[in-house]
N, C-alpha and C positions, 0 to 999 in steps of 0.2 A: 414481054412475057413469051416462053416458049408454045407449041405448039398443045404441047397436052398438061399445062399449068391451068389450075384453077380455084376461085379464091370458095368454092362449097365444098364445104368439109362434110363427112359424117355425123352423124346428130345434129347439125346446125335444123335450126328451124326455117322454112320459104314459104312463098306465097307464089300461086302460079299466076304467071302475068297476060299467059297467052296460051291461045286453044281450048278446047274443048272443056278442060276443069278451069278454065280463068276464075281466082279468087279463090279459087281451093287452097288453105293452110295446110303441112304437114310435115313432119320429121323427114331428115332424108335418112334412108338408110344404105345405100350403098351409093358410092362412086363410080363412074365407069369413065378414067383418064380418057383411055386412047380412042371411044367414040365421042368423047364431051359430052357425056348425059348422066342424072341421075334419077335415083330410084326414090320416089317418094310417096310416103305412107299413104295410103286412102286415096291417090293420086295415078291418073291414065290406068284405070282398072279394067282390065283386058278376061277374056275367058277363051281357056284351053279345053279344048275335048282331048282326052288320055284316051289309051287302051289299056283293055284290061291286060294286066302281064299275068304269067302262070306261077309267078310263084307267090303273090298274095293282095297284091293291088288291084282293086275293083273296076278299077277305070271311072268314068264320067266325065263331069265338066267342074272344073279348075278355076277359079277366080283368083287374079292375082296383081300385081303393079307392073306396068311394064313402064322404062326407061324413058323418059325426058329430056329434051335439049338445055342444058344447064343454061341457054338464053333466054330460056321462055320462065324460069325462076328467079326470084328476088330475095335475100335473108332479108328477116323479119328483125325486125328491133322496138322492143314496148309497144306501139300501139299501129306501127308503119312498116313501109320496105326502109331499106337504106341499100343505098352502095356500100362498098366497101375501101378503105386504104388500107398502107402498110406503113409502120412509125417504125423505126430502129431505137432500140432501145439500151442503155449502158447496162451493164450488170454484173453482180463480181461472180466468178464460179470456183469450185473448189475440188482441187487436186485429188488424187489418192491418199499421197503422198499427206496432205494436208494443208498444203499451200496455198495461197490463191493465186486468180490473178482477173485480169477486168475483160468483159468479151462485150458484145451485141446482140442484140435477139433481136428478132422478127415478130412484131405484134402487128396484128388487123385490128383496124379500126372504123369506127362510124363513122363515114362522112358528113352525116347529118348532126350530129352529138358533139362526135370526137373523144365517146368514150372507147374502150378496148371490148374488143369483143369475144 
């Protein structure tokens, strides 16, 4: 796998495995490829002090998720973590035109299960 490849998607559900929220569950909501971290819900909740700007922001203090090491997270599956695989799978696809023809896809998988995720 390349550098800034990673098998947590958007909305995927994690469990933090490590630090400060260890066993904290929550949706991710954003990705961040190029530093390897994601943003998750309820998860490394950080507080910003703002200033006030002049044209209508009050300023104060900001509560918010700040960024995680996409290592210190696990996707959730039914009642657990699991890792994760990749299964190639056959498939027929369909043309403009109307045609078909037969391709591969890429599905993640449970390592624990082995169902598709």
């Amino acid at each position: 796998m390349g550098k800034n490849t990673m098998n947590i998607k958007k909305g995927d559900t994690v469990k933090v495995i490590a630090g400060k929220d260890k066993g904290a569950t929550g949706k991710v909501i954003s990705v961040l490829r190029e530093e390897q971290r994601v943003i998750v819900e309820g998860v490394n909740r950080v507080k910003r002090h703002t200033k006030a700007v002049q044209g209508g922001n009050s300023g104060g203090i900001i509560t918010a998720e700040a960024p995680i090491h996409v290592s210190n997270v696990m996707l959730v599956e039914g009642d657990g973590v699991t890792r994760m695989a990749f299964r190639r799978d056959d498939v027929t696809k369909r043309r403009a035109d109307g045609s078909t023809y037969s391709a591969q896809r890429s599905v993640r998988v449970s390592r624990k299960t082995g169902k598709e995720i």
